[in-house]
N, CA, C and O of each residue as an XYZ file, in Angstrom:
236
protein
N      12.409    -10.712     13.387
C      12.920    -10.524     12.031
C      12.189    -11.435     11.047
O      11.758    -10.914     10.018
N      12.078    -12.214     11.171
C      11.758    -13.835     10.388
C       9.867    -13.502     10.486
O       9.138    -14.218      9.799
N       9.305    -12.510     11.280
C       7.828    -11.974     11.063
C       7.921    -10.887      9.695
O       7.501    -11.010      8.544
N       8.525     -9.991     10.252
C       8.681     -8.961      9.383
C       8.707     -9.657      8.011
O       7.783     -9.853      7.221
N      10.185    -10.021      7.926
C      10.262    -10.778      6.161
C       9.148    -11.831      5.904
O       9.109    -12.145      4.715
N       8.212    -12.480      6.695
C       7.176    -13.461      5.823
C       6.349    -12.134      5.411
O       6.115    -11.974      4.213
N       5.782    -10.939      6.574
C       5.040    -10.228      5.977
C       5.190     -9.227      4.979
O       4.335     -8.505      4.466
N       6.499     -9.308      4.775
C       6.584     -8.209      3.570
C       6.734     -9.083      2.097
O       6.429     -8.609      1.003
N       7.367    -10.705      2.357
C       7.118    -11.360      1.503
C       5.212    -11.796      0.879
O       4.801    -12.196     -0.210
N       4.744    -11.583      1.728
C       3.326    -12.170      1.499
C       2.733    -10.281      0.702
O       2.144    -10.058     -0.356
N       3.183     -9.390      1.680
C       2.666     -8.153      0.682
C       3.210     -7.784     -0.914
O       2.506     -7.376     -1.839
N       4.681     -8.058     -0.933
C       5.435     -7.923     -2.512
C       4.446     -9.507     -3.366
O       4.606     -9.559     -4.585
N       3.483    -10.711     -2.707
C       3.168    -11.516     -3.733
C       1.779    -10.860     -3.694
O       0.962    -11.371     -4.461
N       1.242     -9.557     -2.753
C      -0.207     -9.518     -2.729
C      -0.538     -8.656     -3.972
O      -1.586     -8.675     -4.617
N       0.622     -7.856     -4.191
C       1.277     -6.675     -5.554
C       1.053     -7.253     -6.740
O       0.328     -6.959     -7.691
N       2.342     -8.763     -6.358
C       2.479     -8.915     -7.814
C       1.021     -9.312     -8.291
O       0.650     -8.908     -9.393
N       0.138    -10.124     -7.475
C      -1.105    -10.446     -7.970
C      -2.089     -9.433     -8.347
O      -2.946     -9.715     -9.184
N      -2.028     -7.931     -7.641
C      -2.480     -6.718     -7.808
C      -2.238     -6.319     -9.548
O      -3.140     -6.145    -10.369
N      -0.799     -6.245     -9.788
C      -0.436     -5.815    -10.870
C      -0.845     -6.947    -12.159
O      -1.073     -6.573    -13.310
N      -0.875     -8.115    -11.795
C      -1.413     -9.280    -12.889
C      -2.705     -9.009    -12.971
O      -3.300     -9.654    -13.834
N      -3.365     -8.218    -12.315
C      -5.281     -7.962    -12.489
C      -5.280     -6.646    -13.694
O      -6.083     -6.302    -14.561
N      -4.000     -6.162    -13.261
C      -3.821     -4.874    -14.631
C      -4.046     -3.623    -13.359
O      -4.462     -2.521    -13.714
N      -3.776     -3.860    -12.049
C      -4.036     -2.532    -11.773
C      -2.387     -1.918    -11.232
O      -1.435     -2.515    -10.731
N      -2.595     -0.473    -11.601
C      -1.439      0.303    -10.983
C      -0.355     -0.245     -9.320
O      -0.828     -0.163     -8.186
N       0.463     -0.537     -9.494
C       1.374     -0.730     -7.892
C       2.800      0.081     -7.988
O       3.904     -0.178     -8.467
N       2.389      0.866     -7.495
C       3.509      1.999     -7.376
C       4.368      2.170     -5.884
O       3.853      1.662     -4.888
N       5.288      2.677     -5.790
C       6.213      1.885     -4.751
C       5.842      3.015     -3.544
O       6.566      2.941     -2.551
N       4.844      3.995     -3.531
C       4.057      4.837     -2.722
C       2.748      3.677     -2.348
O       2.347      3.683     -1.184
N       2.309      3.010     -3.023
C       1.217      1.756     -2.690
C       1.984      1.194     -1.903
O       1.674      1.373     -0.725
N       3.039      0.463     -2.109
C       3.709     -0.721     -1.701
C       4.030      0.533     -0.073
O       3.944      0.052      1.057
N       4.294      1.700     -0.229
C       4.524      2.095      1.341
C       3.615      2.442      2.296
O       3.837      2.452      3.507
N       2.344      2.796      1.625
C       1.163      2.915      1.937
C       0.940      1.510      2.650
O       1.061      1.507      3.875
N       0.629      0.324      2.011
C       0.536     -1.263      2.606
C       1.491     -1.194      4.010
O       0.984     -1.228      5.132
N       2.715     -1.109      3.810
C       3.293     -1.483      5.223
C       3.062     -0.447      6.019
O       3.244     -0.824      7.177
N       2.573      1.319      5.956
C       2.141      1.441      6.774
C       1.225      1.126      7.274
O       1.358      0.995      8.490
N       0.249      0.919      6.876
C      -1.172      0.098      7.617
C      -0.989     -1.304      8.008
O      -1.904     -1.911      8.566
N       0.045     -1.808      7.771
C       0.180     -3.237      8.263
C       1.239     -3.128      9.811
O       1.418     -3.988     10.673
N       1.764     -1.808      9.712
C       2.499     -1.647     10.828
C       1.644     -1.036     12.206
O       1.815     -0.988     13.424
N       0.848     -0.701     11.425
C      -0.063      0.028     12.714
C       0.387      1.918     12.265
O      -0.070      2.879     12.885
N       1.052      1.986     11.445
C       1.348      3.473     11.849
C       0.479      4.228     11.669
O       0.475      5.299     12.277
N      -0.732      3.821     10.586
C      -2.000      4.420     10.055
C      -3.045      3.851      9.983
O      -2.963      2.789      9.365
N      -4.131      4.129     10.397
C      -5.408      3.487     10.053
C      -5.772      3.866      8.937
O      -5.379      4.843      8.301
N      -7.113      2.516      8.468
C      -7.903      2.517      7.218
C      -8.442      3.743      6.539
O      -8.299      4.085      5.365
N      -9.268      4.497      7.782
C      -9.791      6.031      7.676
C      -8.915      6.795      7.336
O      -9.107      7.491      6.339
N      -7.579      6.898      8.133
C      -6.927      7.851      7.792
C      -5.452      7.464      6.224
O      -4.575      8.201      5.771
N      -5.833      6.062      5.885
C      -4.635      6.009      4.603
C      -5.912      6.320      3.586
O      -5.661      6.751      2.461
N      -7.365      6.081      4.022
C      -8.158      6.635      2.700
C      -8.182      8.107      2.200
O      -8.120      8.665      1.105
N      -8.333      8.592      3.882
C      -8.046     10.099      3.538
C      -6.932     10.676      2.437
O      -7.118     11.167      1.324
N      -5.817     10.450      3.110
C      -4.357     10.706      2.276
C      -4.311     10.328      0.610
O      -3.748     11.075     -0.191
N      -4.934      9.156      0.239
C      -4.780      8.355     -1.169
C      -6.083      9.120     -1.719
O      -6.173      9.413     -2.911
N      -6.986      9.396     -0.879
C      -7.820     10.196     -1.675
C      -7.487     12.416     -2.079
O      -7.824     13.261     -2.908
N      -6.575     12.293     -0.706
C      -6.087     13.999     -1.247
C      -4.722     13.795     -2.076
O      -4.073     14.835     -2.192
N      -4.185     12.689     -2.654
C      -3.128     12.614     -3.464
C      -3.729     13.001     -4.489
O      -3.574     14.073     -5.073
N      -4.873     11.620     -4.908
C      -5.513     12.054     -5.884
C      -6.133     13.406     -6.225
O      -5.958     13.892     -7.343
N      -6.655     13.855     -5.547
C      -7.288     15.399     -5.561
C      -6.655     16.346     -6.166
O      -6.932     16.981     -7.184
N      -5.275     16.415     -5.042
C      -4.029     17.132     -5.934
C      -3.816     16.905     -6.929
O      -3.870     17.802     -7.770
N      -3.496     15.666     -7.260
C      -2.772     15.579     -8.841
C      -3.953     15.569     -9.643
O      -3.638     14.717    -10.473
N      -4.640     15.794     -9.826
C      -5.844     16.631    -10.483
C      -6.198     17.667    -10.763
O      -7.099     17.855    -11.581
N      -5.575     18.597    -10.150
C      -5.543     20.362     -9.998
C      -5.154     20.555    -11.179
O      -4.970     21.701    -11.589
């Protein structure tokens, strides 16, 4: 338990520093992060996905 909460504490300060640079953190980012920090997805495959979000919402 006490893993989990440092690492989700260290990802909500990796955000807030994300969002102080001026870039977008949307709470689909923030789920995107813990899946790849959980193992549920790899790098290749969360680029894939964030890149056919984008695609779509472009149509």
């Amino acid at each position: 338990m006490q893993n989990t909460f440092s690492r989700e504490l260290a990802l909500d300060s990796s955000l807030a520093s994300t969002k102080m640079e001026g870039f977008e953190v949307t709470e689909q980012t923030r789920q995107d992060c813990l899946r790849l920090l959980d193992g549920r997805v790899s790098v290749p495959e969360l680029v894939r996905e964030i890149t056919a979000r984008k695609l779509k919402k472009a149509e």
